[in-house]
C-alpha positions, -999 to +999 in steps of 0.1 A: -178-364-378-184-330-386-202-316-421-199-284-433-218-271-465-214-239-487-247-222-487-267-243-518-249-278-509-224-283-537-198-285-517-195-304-488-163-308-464-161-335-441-142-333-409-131-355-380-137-333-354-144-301-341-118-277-329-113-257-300-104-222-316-107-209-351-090-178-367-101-146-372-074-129-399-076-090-410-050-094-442-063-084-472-082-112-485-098-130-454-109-098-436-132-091-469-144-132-468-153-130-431-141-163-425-134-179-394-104-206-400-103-239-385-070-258-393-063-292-403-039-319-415-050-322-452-051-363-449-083-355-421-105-332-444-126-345-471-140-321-499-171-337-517-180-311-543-180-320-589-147-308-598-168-276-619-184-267-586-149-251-571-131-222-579-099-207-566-081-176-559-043-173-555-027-142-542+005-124-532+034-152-525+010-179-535+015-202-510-022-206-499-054-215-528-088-199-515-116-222-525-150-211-533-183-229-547-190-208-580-232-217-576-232-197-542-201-180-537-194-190-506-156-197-493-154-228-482-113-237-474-079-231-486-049-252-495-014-253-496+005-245-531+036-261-538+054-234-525+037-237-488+035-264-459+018-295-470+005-304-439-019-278-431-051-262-446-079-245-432-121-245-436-141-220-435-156-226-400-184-202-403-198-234-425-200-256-401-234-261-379-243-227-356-244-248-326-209-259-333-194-230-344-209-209-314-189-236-294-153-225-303-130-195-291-119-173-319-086-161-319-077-130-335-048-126-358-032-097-372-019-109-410-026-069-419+003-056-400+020-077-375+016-111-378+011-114-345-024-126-326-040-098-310-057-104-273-090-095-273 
C-alpha cells in the first residue's frame, strides 16, 4: 500500500500499488500543475480528505474533475465526469514518497497539440 499526501496532510490517497510509468501532459491545465499522472481503476484508490478540504476545477469538454486540497493548494487527482470513462482516474504522483516516485519512467504526452506520446 502506497500513501500519498498533499503538502499539509488533509488529504490523503491511498493506493494499491505503485506503478511503472506516470504521465507527463503539456495541455493547458496539467503543464501549469506540474503533475506527474499515475492511472488507476477508481474502485483501487482511496481519497481520505473532510469533504471541505477538496476543491475542483472542470475545464473544456468536462470529461475529467481536477482535485485540489484548498489548505495547501496542492493537486492531488482527477476524476471522471459523467461524460468520461468511469473506469479510470489519475493521482498526482509527484505526491507520493520521493523514493517511490524516483522509481518510475515518465512518459511524455503531447495533449497540447498532438495527442500523441512524445519519445524522449
Amino acid at each position: 500500500m502506497i500513501e500519498a499526501s498533499c503538502h499539509c496532510g488533509k488529504v490523503k490517497i491511498n493506493l494499491p500499488n505503485s506503478t511503472e510509468t506516470v504521465t507527463s501532459c503539456n495541455c493547458s491545465v496539467c503543464g501549469r500543475f506540474g503533475a506527474l499522472w499515475a492511472h488507476f481503476e477508481p474502485k483501487q484508490v482511496s481519497v481520505s480528505c473532510h469533504k471541505d478540504n477538496l476543491g475542483a476545477y472542470c475545464w473544456g469538454d468536462k470529461t475529467i474533475e481536477f482535485h485540489h486540497c484548498k489548505s495547501c493548494g496542492c493537486v492531488t487527482h482527477y476524476t471522471p465526469t459523467k461524460n468520461a470513462n468511469k473506469e479510470r482516474m489519475a493521482v498526482n504522483f509527484r505526491l507520493a514518497p520521493t523514493d517511490i516516485l524516483n522509481s518510475v519512467k515518465v512518459r511524455y504526452f503531447d495533449g497540447a497539440d498532438t495527442w500523441q506520446f512524445i519519445d524522449k
